[in-house]
N, CA and C atoms as a LAMMPS dump frame, in Angstrom:
ITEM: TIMESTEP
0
ITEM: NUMBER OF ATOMS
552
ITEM: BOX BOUNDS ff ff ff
-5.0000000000000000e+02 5.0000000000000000e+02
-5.0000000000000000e+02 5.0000000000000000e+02
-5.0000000000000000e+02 5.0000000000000000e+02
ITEM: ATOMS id mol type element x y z
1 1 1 N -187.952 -256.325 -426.324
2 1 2 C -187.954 -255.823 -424.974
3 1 3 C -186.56 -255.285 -424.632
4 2 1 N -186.317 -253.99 -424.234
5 2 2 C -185.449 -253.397 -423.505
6 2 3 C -185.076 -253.753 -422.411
7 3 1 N -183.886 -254.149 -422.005
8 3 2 C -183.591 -254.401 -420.606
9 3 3 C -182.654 -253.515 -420.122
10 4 1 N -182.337 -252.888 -419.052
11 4 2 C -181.744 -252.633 -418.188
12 4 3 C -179.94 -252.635 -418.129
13 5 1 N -179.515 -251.817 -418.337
14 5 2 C -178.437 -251.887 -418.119
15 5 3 C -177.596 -251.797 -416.698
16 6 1 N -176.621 -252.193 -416.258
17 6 2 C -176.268 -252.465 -414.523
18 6 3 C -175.975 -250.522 -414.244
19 7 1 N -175.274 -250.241 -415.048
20 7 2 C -174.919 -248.699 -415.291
21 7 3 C -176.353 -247.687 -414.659
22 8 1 N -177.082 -248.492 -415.55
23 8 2 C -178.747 -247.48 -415.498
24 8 3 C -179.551 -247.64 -414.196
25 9 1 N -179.176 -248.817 -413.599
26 9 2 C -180.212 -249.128 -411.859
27 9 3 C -178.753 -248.305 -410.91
28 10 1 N -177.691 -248.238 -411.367
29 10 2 C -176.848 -247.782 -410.122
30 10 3 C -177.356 -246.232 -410.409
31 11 1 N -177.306 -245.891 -411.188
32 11 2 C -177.247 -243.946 -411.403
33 11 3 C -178.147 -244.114 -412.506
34 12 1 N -179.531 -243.808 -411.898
35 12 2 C -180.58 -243.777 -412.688
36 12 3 C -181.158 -242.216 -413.742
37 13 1 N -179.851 -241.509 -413.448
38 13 2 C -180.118 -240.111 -413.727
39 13 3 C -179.404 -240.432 -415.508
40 14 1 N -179.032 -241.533 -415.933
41 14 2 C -178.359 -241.747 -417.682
42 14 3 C -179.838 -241.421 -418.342
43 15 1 N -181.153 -241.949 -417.883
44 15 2 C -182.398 -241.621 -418.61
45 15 3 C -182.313 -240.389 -419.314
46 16 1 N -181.774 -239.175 -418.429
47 16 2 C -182.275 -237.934 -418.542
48 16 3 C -180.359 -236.992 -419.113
49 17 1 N -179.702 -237.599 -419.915
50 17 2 C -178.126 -237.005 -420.367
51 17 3 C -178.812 -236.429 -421.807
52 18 1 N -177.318 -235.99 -421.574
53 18 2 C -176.869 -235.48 -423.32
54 18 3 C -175.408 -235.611 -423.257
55 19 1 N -174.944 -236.32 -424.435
56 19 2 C -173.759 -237.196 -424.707
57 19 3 C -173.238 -236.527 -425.592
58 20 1 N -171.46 -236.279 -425.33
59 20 2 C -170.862 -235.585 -426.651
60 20 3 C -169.87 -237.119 -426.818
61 21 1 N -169.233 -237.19 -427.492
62 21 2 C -168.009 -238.465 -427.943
63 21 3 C -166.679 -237.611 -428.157
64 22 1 N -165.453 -237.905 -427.488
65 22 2 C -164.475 -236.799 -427.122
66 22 3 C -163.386 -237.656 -427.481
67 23 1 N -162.136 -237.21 -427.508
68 23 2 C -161.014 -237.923 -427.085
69 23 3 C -160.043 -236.996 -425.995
70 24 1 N -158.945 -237.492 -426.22
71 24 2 C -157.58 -236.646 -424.525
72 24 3 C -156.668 -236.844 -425.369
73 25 1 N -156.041 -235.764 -425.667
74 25 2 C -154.687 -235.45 -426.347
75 25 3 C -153.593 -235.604 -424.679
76 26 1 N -152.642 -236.619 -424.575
77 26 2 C -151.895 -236.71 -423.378
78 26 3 C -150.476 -236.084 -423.91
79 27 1 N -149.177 -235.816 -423.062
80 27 2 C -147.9 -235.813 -423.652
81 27 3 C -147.505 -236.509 -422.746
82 28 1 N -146.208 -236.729 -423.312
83 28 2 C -145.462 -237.493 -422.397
84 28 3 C -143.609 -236.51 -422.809
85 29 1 N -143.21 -235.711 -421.729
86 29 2 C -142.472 -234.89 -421.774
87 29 3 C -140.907 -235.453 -421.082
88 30 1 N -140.057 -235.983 -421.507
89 30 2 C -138.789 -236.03 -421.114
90 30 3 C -138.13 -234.543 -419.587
91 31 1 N -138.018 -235.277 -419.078
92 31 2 C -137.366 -234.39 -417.746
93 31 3 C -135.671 -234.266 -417.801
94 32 1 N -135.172 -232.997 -418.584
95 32 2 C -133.811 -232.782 -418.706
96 32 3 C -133.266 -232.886 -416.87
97 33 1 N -134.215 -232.491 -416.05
98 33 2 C -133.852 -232.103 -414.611
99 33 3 C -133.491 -233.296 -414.021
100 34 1 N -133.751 -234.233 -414.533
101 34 2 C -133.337 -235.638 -413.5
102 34 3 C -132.379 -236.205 -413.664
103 35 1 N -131.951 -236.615 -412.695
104 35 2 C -130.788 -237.436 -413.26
105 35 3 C -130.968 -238.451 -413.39
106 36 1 N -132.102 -239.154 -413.289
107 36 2 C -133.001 -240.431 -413.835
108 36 3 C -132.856 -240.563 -415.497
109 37 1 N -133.289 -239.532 -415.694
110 37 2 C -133.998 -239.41 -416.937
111 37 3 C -135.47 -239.924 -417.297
112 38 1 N -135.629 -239.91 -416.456
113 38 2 C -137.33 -239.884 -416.354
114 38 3 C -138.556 -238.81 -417.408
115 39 1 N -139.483 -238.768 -417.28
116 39 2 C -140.539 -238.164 -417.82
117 39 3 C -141.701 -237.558 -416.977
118 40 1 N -142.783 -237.056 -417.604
119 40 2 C -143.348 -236.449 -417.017
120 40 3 C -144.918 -236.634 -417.851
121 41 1 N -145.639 -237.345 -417.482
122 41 2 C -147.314 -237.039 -418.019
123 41 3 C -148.183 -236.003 -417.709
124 42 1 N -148.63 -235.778 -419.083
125 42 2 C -149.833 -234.082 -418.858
126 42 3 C -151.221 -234.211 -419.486
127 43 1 N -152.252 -234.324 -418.919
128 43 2 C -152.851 -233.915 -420.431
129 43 3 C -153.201 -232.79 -421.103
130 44 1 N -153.047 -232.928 -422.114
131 44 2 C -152.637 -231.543 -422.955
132 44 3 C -153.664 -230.907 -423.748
133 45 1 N -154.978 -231.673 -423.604
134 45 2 C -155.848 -231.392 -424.373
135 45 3 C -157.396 -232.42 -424.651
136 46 1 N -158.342 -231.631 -424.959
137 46 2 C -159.531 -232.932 -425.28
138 46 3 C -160.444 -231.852 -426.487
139 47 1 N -160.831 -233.074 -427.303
140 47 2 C -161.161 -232.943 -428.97
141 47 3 C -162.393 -233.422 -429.158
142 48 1 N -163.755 -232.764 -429.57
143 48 2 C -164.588 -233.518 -429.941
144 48 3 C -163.991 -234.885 -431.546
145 49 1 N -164.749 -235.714 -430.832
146 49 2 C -164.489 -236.722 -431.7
147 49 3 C -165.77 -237.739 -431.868
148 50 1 N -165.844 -238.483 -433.033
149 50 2 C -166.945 -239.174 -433.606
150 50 3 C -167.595 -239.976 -432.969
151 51 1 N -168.915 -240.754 -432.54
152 51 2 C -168.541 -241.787 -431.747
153 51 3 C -168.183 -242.805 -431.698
154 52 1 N -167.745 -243.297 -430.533
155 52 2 C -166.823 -244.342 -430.77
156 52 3 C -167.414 -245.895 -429.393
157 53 1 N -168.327 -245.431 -429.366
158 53 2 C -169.49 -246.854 -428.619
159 53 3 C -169.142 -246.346 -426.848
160 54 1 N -168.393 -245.51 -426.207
161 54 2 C -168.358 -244.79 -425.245
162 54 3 C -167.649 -246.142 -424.122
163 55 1 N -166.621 -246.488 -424.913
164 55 2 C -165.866 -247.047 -424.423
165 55 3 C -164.698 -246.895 -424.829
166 56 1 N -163.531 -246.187 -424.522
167 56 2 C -161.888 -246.124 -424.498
168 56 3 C -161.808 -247.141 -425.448
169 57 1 N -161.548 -246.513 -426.69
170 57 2 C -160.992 -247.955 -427.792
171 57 3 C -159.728 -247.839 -428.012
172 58 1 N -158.601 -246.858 -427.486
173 58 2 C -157.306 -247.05 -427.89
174 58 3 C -156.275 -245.61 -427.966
175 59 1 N -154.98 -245.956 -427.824
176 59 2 C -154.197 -245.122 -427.724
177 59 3 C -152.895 -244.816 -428.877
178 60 1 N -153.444 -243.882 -429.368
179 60 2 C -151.822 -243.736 -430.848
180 60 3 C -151.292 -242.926 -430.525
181 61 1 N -150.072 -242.734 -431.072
182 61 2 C -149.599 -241.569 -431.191
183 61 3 C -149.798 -240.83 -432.371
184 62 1 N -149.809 -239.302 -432.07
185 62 2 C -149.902 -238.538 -432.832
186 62 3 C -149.017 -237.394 -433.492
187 63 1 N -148.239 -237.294 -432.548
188 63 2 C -146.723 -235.905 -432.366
189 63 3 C -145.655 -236.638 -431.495
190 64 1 N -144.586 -236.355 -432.287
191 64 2 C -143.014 -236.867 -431.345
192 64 3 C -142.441 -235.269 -431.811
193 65 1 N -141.87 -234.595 -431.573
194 65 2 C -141.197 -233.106 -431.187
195 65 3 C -140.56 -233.506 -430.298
196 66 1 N -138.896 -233.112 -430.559
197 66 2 C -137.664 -232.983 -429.352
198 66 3 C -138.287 -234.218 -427.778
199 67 1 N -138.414 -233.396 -426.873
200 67 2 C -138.614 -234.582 -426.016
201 67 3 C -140.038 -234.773 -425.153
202 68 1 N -140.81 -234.32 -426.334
203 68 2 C -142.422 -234.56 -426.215
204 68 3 C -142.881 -235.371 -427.301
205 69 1 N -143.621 -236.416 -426.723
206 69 2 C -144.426 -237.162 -427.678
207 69 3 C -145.707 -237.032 -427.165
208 70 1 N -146.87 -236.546 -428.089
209 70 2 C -148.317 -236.454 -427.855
210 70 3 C -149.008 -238.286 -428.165
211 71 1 N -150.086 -237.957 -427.417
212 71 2 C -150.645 -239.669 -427.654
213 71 3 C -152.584 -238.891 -427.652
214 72 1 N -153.01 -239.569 -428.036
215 72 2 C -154.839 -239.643 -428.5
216 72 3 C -155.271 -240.794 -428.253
217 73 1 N -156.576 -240.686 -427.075
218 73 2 C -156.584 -241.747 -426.836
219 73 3 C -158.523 -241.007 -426.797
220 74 1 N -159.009 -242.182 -428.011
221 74 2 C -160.381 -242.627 -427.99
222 74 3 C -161.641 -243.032 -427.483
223 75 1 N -162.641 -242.89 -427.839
224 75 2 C -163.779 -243.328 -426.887
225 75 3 C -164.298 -242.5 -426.067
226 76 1 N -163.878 -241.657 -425.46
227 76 2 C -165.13 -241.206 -424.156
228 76 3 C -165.986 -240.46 -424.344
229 77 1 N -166.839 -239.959 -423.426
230 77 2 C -167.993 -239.512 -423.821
231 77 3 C -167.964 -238.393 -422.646
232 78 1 N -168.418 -237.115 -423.052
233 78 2 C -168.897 -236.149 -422.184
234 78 3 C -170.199 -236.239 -421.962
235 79 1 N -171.003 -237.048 -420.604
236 79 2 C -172.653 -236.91 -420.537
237 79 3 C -172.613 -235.337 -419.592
238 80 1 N -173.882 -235.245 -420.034
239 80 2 C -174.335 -233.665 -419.073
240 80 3 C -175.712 -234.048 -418.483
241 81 1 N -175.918 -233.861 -416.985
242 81 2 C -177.327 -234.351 -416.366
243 81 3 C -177.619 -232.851 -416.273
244 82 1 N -179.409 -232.925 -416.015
245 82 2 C -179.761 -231.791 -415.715
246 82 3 C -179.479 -231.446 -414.463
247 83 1 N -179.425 -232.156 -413.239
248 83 2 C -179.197 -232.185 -411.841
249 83 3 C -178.117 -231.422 -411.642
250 84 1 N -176.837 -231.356 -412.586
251 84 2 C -175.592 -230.698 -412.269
252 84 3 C -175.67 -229.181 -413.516
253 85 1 N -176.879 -229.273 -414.034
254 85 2 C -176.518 -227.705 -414.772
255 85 3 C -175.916 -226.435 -413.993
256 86 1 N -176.458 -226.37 -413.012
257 86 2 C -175.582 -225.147 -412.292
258 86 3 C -174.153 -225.334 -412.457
259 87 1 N -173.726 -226.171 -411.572
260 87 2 C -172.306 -226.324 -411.88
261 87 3 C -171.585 -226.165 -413.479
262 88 1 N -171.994 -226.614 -414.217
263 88 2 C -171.954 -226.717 -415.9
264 88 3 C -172.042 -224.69 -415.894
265 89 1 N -173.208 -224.38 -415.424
266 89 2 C -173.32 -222.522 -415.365
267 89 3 C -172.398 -222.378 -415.052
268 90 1 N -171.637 -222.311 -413.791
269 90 2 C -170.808 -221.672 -413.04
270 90 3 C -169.303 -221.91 -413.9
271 91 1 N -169.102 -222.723 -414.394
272 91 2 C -167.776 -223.752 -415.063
273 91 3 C -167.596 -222.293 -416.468
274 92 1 N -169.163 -222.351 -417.488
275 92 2 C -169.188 -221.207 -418.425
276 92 3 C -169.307 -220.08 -418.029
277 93 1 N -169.352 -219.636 -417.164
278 93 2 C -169.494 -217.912 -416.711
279 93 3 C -168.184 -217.56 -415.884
280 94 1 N -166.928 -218.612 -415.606
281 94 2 C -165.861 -218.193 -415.01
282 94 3 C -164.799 -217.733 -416.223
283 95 1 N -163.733 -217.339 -415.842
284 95 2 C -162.91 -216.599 -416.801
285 95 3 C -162.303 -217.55 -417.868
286 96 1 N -162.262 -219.355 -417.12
287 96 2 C -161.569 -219.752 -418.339
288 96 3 C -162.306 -221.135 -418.181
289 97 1 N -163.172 -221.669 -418.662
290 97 2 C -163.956 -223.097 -418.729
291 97 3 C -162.678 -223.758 -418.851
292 98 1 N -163.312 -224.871 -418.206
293 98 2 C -162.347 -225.858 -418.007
294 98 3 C -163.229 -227.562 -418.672
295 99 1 N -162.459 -228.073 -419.264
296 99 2 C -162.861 -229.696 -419.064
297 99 3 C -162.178 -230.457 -418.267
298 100 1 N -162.746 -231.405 -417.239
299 100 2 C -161.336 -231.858 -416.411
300 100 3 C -161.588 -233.267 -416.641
301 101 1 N -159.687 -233.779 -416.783
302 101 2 C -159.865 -235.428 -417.171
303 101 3 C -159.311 -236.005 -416.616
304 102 1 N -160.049 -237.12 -415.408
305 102 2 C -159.81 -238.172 -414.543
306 102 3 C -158.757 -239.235 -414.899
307 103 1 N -157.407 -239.309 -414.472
308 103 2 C -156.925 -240.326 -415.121
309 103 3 C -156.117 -241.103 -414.076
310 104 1 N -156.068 -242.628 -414.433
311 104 2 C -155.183 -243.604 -413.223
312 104 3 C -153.847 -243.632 -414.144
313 105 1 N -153.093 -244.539 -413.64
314 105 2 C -151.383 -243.906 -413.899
315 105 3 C -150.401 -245.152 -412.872
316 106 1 N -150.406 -246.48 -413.212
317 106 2 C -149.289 -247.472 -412.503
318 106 3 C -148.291 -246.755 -413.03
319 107 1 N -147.242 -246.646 -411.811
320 107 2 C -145.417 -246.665 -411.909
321 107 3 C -144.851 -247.367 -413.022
322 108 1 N -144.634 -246.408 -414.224
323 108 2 C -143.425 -246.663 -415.094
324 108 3 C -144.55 -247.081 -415.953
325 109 1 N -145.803 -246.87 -416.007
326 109 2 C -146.748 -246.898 -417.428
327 109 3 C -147.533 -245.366 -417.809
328 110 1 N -148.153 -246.017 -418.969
329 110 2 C -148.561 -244.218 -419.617
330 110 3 C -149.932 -243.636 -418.758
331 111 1 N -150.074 -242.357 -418.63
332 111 2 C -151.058 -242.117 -418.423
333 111 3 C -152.759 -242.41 -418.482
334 112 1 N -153.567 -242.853 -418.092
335 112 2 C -154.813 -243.477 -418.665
336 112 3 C -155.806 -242.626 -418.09
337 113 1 N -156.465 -242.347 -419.179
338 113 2 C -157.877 -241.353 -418.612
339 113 3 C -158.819 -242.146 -418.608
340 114 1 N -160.067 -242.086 -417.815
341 114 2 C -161.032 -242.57 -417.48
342 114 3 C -162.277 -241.658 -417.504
343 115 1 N -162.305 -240.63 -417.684
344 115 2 C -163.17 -239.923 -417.162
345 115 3 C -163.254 -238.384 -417.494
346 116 1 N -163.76 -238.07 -418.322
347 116 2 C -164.229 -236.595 -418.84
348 116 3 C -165.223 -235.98 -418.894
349 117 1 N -165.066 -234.935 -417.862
350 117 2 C -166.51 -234.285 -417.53
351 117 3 C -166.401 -232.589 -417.669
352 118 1 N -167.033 -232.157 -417.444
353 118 2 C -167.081 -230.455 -417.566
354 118 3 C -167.896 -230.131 -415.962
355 119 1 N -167.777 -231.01 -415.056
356 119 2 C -168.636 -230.361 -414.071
357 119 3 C -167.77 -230.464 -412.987
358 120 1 N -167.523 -229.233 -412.095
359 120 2 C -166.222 -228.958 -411.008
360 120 3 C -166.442 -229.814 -410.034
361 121 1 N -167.921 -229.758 -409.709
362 121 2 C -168.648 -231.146 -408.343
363 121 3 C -167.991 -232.335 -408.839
364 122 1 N -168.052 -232.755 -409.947
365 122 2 C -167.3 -234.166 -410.452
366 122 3 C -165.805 -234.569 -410.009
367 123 1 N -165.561 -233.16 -410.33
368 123 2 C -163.811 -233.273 -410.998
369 123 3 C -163.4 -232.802 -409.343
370 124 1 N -163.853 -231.847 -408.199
371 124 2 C -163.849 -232.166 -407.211
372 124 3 C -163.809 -233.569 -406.582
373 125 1 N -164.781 -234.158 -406.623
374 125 2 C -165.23 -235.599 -405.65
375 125 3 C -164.117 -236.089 -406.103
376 126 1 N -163.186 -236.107 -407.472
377 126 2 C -162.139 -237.502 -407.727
378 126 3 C -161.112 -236.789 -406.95
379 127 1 N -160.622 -235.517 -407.299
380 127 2 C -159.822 -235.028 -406.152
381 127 3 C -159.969 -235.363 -404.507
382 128 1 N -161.283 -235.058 -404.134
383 128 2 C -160.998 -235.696 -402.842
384 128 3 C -160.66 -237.27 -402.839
385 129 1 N -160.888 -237.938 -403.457
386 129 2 C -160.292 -239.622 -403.539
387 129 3 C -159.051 -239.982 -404.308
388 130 1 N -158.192 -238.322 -404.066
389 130 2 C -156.739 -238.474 -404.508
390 130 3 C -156.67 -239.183 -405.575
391 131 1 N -157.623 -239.037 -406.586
392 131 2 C -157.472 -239.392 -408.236
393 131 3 C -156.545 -237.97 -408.552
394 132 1 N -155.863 -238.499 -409.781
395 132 2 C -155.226 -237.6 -410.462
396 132 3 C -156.776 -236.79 -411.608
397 133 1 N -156.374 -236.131 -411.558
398 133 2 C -157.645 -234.956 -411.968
399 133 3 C -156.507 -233.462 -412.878
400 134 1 N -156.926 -233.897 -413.761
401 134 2 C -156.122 -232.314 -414.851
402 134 3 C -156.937 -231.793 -415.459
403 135 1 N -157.144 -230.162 -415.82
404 135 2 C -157.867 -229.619 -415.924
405 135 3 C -157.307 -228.928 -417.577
406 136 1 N -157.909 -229.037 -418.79
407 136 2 C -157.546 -228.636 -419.941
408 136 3 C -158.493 -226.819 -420.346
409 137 1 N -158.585 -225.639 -421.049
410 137 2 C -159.239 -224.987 -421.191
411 137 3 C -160.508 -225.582 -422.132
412 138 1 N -161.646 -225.438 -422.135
413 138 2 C -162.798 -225.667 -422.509
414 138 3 C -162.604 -225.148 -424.411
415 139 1 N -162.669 -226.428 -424.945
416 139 2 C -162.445 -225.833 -426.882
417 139 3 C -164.019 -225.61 -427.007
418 140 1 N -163.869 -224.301 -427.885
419 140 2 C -164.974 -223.896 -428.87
420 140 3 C -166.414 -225.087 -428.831
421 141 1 N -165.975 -226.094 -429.503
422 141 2 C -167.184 -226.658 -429.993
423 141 3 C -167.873 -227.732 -428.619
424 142 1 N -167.083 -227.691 -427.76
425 142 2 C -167.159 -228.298 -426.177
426 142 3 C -167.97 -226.645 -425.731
427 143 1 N -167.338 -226.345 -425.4
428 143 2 C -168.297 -224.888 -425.49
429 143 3 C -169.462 -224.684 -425.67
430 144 1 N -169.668 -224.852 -427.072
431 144 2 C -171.072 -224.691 -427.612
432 144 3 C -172.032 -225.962 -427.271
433 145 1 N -171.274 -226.836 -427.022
434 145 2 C -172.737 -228.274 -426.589
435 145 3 C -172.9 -227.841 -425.339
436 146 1 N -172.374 -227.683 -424.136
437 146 2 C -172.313 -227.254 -422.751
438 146 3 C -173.248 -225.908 -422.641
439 147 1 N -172.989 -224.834 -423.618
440 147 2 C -173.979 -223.644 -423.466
441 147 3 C -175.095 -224.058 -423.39
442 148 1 N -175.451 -224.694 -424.672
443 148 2 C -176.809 -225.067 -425.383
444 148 3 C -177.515 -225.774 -424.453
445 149 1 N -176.842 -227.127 -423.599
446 149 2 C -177.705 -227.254 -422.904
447 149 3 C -178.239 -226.979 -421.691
448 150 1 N -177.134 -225.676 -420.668
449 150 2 C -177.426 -224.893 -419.902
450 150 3 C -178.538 -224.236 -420.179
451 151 1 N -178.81 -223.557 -421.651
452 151 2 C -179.612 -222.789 -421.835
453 151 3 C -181.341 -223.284 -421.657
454 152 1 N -181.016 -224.687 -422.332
455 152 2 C -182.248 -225.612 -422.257
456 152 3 C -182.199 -226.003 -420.749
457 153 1 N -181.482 -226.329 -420.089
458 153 2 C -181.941 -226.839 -418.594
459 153 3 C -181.726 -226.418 -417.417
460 154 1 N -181.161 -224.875 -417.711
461 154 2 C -180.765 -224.164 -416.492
462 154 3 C -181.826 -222.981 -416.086
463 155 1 N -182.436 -222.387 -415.229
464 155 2 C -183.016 -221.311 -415.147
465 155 3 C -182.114 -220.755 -413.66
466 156 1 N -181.523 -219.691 -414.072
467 156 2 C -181.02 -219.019 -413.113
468 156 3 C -181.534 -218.282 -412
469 157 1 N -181.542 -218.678 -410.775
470 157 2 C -182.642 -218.291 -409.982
471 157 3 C -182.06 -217.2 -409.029
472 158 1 N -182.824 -215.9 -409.247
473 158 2 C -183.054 -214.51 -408.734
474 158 3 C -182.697 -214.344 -407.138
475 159 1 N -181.379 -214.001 -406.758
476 159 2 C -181.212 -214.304 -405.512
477 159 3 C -182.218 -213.086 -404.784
478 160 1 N -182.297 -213.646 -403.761
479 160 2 C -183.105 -213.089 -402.623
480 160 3 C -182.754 -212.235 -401.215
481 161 1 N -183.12 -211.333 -401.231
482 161 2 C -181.86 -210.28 -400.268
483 161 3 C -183.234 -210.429 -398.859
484 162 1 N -182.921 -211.532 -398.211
485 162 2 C -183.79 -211.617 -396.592
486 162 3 C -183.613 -210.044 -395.944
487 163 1 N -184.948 -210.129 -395.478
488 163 2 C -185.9 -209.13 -394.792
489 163 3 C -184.763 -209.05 -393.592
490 164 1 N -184.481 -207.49 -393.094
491 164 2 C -183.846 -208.008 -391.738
492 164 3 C -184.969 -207.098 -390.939
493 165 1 N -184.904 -208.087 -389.86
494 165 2 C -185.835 -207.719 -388.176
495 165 3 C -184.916 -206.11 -387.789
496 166 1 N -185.886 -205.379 -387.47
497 166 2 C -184.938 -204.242 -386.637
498 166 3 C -185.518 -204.568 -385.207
499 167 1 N -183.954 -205.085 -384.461
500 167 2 C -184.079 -205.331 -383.457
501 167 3 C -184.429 -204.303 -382.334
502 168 1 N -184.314 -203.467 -382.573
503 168 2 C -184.198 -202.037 -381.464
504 168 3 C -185.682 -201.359 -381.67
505 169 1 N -186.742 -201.779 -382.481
506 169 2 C -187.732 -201.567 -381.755
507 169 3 C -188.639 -202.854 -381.792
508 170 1 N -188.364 -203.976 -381.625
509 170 2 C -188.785 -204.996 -380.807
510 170 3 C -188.885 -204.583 -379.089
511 171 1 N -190.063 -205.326 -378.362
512 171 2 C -189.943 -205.32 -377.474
513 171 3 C -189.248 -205.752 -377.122
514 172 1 N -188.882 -206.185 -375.278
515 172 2 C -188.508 -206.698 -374.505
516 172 3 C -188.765 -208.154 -374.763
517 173 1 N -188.546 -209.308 -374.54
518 173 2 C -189.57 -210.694 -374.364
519 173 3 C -189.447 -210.746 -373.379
520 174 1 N -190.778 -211.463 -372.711
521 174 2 C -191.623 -211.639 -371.84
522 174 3 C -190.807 -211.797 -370.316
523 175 1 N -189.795 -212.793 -370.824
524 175 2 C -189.078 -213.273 -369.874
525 175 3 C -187.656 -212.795 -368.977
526 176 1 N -187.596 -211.558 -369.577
527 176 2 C -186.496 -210.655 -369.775
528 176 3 C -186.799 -209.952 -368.615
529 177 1 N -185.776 -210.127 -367.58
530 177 2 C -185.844 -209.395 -366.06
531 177 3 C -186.414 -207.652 -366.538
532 178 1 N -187.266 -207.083 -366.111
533 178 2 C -187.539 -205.796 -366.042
534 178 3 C -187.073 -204.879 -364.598
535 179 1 N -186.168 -203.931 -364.672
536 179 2 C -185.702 -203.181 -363.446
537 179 3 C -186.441 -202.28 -363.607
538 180 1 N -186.674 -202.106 -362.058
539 180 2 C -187.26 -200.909 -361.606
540 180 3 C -186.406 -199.997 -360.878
541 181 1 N -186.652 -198.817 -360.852
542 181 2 C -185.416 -198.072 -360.087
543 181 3 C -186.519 -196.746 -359.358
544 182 1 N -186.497 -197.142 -357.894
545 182 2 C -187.175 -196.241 -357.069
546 182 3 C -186.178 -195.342 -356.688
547 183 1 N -186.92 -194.307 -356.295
548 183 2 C -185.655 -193.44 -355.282
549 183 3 C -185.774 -194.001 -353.797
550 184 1 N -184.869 -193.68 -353.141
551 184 2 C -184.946 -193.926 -351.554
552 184 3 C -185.46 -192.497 -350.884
């Protein structure tokens, strides 16, 4: 017997996904400008990757260059609902697709992503709740899972140019003072 996951009764729309397994290429960039000497977090990138049980399993490094060090951090999963295909449309038919990745961030620790999606309604809503939200260009093979299933679950619907009323030969309505103009 199958039971229920707590995930699946809150947002009952997981029935109906399609799941890619990703990772977030982050940097972490030295700030010559401060007189701190402080740094600066970006993310710099997201990679299809194998799966990895769609839980954040970990963070390495991958690149140290002058005063950038890159980090890869594991686990997440890109789901796609049918409910948000438009948005997913609109994301592939603009000039530069975007993937955007949700990440929290305590004072004086590394960047942490949480959250990778391809849909602007998403990556909107965390913006309005003043989440940090970065937006990477959309790679090739992210690309091609996102088309494919637009193609399967999107039907683009034929806008509709409303009828207009010509007001000027409508009557009067009913209620509409009528003048009369006698001579004297």
């Amino acid at each position: 017997m199958e039971t229920a996951r707590m995930s699946d009764t809150v947002n009952p729309r997981n029935a109906i996904s399609d799941r890619l397994p990703v990772s977030v290429i982050t940097a972490y960039r030295i700030s010559r400008q401060s007189a701190w000497g402080g740094g600066e977090w970006d993310v710099v990138g997201v990679v299809g990757a194998p799966e990895a049980g769609g839980k954040p399993s970990g963070t390495i490094p991958i690149r140290e260059e002058g005063d950038e060090k890159q980090y890869l951090s594991t686990g997440y999963v890109i789901e796609l609902f049918e409910d948000e295909a438009p948005g997913y449309y609109h994301n592939l038919a603009s000039d530069s697709p975007k993937v955007f990745v949700v990440c929290h961030q305590e004072e004086g620790e590394a960047l942490k992503p949480f959250l990778v999606t391809v849909s602007w309604d998403e990556a909107a809503a965390h913006m309005e709740m003043d989440e940090a939200v970065y937006s990477v260009p959309l790679p090739p093979e992210l690309y091609r899972f996102v088309e494919h299933f637009v193609l399967e679950h999107y039907v683009l619907e034929k806008r509709k140019k409303r009828k207009r009323e010509d007001w000027k030969k409508q009557d009067a309505p009913d209620h509409a003072p009528k003048r009369r103009y006698t001579s004297r």
